[in-house]
N, C-alpha and C positions, 0 to 999 in steps of 0.2 A: 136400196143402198147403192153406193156408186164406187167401181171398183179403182185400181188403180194398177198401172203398167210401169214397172220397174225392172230393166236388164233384159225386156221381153217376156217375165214372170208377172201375169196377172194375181193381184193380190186383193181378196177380198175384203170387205169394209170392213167383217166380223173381226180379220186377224190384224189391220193393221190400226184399226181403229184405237183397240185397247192398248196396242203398244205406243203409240203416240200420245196418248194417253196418261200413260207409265213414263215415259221418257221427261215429256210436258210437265210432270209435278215434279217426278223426282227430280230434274233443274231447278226450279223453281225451290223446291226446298231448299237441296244444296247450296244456292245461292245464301237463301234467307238465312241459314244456319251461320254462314260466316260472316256476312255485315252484321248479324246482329250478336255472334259473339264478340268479335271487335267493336262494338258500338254499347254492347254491357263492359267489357274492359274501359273505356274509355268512361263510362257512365258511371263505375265502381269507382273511378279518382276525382270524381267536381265532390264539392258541397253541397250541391243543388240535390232537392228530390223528383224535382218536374221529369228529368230525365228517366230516373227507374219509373217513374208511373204511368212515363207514357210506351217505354217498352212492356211494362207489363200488361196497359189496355192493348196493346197491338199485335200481340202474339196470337193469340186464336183466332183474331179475327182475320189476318191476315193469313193465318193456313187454310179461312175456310176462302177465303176470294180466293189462295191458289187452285182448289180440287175445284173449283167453280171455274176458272180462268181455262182448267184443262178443258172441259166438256164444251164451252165457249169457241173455244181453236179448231178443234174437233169439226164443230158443228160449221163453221165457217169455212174451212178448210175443203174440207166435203161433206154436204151434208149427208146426213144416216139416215133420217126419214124420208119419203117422197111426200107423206103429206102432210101439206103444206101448212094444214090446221094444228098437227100434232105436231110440225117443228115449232109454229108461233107459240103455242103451249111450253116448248121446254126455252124457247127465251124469254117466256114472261118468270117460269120457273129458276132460270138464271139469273136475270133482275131482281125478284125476290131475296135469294141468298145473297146475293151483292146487298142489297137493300139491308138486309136483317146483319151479315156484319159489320156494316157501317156502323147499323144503331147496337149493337153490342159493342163495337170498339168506344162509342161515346160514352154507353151507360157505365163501360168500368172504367174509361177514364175518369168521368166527371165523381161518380164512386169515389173510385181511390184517392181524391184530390182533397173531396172534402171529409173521407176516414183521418187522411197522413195529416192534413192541419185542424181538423177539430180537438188537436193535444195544443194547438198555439193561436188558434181563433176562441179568444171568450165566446161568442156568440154561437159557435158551435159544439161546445163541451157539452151545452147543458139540449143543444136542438138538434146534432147533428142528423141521428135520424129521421127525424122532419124535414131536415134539409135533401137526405139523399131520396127519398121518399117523393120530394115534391120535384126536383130533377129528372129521378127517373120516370114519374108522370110525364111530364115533356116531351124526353127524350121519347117514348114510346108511342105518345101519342102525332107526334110530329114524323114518325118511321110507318107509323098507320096511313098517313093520310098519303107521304110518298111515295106508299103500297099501292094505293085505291089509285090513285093516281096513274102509275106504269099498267096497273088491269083497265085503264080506262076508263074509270068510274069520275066523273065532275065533283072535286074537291069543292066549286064557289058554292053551293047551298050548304054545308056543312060549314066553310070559312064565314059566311054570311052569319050563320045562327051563332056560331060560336063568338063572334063579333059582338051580335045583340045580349048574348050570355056573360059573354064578360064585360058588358057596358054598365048591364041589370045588377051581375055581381059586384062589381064596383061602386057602384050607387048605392049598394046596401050596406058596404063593408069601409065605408068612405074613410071615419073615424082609424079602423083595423089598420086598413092600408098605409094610411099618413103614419102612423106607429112603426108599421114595417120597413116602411121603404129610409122614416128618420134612423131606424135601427141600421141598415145597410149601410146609412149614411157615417151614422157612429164608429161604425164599425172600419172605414175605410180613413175617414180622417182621422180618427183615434184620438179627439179633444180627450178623454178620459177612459180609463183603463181598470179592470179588475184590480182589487189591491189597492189603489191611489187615494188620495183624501182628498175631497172636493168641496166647497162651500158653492152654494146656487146663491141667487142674487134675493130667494125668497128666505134664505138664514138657515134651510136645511144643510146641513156638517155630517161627515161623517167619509167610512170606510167604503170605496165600490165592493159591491159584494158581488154582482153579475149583470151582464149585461144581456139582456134577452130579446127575440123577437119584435115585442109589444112595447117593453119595460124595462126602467134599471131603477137595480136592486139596491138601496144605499145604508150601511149598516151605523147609526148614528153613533156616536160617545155612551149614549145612556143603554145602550143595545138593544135599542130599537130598528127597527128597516122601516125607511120610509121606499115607498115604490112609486117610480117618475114613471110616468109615460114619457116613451122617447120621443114625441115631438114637443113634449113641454122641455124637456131637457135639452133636445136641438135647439130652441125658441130662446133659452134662458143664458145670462150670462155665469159663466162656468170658473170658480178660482178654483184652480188646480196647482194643490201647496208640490206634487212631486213635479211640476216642472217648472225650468228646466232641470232642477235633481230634486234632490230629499231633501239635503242642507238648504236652513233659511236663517234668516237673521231673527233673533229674539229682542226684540226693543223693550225697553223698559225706563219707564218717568220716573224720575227724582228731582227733588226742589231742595235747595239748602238756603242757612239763614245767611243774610245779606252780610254777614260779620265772619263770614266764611273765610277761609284762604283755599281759591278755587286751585292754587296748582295740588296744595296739598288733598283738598277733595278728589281731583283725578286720578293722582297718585295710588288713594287708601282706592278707588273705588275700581282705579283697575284690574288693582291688585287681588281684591275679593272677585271680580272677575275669572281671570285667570284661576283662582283656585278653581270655582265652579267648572271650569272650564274641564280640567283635570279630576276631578273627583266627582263628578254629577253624572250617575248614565244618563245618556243623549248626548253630552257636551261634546263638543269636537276639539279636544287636546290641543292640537296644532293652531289653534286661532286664538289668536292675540285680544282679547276685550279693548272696547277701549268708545267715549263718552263724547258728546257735542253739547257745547252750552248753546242754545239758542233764544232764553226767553228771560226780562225780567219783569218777574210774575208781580203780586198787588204784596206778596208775604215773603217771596222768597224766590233766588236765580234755580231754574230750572233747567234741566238738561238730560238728555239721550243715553242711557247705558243700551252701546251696541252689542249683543253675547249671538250666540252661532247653537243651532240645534241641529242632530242631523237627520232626525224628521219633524211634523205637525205639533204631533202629542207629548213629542219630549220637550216643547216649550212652557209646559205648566210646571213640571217640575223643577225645570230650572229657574223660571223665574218664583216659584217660590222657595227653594233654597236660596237663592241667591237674595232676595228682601230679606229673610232671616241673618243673612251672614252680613248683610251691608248694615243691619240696624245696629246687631251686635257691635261689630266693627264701627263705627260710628261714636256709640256712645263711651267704648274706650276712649279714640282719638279724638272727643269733646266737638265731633261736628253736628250742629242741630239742624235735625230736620222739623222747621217751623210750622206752627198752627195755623190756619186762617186768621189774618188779626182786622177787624176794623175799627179804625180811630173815628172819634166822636170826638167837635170840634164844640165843647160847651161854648164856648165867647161867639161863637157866629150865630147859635143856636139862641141865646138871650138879646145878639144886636137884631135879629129879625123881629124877635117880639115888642 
């Protein structure tokens, strides 16, 4: 031990060691205790959560780097052992606890990160466990080797093998992977969402039910679930009726007879419109109906009744109320909707024979 001379008073390592010591944290705390009460006050007013999560991973760990930080000073200052073996032991034992709070301050960051958003990440309501699970694998195994490392021991033949292991594991899981990594993918561009109604390019329809790992879950009209794999579904062209909202336009064909009076057709046909509009669940109230003549057909002028639904599903209902009340309405106001007619041309039919 090495002593020290202060005012002409020799003062032993034994007594002044512990109180610098003592001095050395209890600073160190005191410090920590008020930036990070002002830095939780400041943290209690954002809308952000990143900030509470990452004061909460940083708290322990960082009291344990301060009683490590003290022994560190200490030791540096003057040292307390003479030998020379058992001082390099207690700074490999310092490095160690630096080490190990490090990977504690990540494993509850990265923890808390994916607890606080697996209530607003689909992919993690139904995995999140799997996910904290396979993180904390990492994180510890990555704190292992930065260990073996500071003791000295040659990481490259472990990074080697593990290299060859995850080349072998890859190659086996080829199919898994591509699933996976299209799932992360989903999950960050967010083409489609829990909840949403999607049609695929192959005529599968229906409700997302979940989006997983490997798979999404798609809950059809007849309530069935068909299950995609997520790279067929990244691969595939995706109608997605909730963007950009809910509200869509409900088209619907009608043809009238050529002896019509199209203003008057627009007029009745508006009209029945609007009611549906107003009296149909699904209709959107505030939207005005309203018709495009575009075609003259072989029997009859055809044309667009525009209506507004304000999801997917409420477009069946509406347009079949609304064919009920337009045929109604119709054959009051003597407008015909015509048959197919084809005319047969007897005199050209007997000049060719």
């Amino acid at each position: 031990m090495t002593e020290i001379t202060l005012f002409n008073i020799t003062i032993p390592a034994y007594i002044y060691a512990p109180v610098v010591y003592f001095v050395w944290v209890s600073l160190l705390l005191f410090i920590k205790k008020i930036i990070f009460g002002r830095v939780e006050k400041f943290a209690s007013r954002t809308s952000s959560q990143l900030d509470d999560i990452l004061l909460g991973a940083l708290n322990f760990p960082l009291v344990l780097l301060i009683f490590v930080s003290g022994a560190f000073i200490i030791e540096k200052i003057s040292p307390i052992l003479t030998d020379s073996d058992l001082s390099r032991l207690i700074i490999v034992a310092l490095k160690t606890t630096a080490i190990l709070a490090i990977v504690l301050f990540l494993d509850r960051l990265f923890n808390n990160l994916i607890h606080v958003y697996s209530r607003k990440v689909n992919i993690l309501k139904t995995s999140g466990g799997v996910a904290r699970g396979f993180v904390r694998i990492i994180v510890m195994a990555l704190g292992l080797l930065i260990l073996l490392d500071s003791f000295g021991v040659s990481i490259t033949p472990i990074l080697a093998s593990l290299g060859i292991g995850s080349l072998a594991v890859a190659l086996a899981l080829q199919p898994t992977l591509e699933n996976f990594f299209s799932g992360i993918q989903i999950v960050i561009d967010k083409p489609v969402k829990v909840g949403q109604f999607i049609k695929l390019d192959s005529g599968e329809e229906g409700y997302v039910e979940r989006v997983g790992w490997r798979s999404t879950w798609v809950r059809m009209l007849q309530n069935n679930v068909v299950v995609i794999p997520n790279k067929v579904l990244v691969d595939s062209k995706v109608l997605n009726y909730y963007y950009p909202e809910t509200e869509m336009a409900v088209l619907v064909q009608v043809g009238v007879h050529y002896d019509s009076d199209l203003k008057q057709v627009e007029k009745v046909t508006c009209e029945v419109g609007k009611e549906i509009m107003k009296t149909v669940k699904g209709g959107v109230p505030e939207f005005d109906p309203f018709i495009r003549y575009h075609t003259f057909n072989d029997f009859s002028i055809d044309f667009t009744v525009i209506l507004r639904a304000k999801e997917f599903v409420d477009n069946y209902l509406i347009k079949h109320e609304f064919i009920k009340r337009l045929h109604e309405r119709y054959a009051k106001e003597g407008i015909v909707i015509p048959y197919p007619i084809r005319a047969i041309n007897y005199a050209q039919e007997k000049a060719e024979k």
